[in-house]
C-alpha positions, 0 to 999 in steps of 0.5 A: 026572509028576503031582508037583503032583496028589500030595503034602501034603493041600490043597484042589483048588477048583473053580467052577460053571462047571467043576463043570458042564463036569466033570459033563458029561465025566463023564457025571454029574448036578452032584449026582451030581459033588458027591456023589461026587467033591467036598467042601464048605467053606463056600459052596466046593467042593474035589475029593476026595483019596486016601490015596497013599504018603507023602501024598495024590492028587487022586482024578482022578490015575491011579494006573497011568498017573501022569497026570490022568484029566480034564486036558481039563477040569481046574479052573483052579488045576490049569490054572494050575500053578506060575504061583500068586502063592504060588510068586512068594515061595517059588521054593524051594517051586517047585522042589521041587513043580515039576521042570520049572521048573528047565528055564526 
């Protein structure tokens, strides 16, 4: 659970669109969202990451429940995974990142 919100530092991107469904689950100003919750790249922006073990977690994994605290209106690469053309070329990358995937 949660192998994909953990693990090596990347960037979690998110669009308006879904800054703004976010900002309203949460109950928060979108200025309130990119100040707390995202940083900017560029024209971009990526949800925020935390220290977590060996690596990182995406600040919306609960740490005690091992889920993801916004999974009704997480950003779309979080909805897309494993199903990333990255993971057409490394099926090994997969397996490690995605136990489920030896079970299709």
């Amino acid at each position: 659970m949660g192998k994909c919100c953990t693990g090596e530092s990347g960037y979690i991107w998110i669009n308006y669109e879904e800054m703004t469904n976010l900002s309203k689950h949460l109950n928060i100003s979108i200025d309130e969202l990119k100040e707390r919750y995202l940083d900017k790249f560029g024209a971009r922006y990526s949800i925020k990451e935390a220290v977590y073990k060996d690596g990182f977690r995406c600040i919306f994994f609960d740490e005690e429940k091992l889920n993801c605290s916004i999974y009704e209106c997480r950003p779309n690469q979080c909805r897309t995974f494993p199903f990333w053309d990255y993971f057409k070329k490394n099926y090994d990358e997969l397996e490690r990142e995605c136990i489920g995937v030896k079970l299709l």
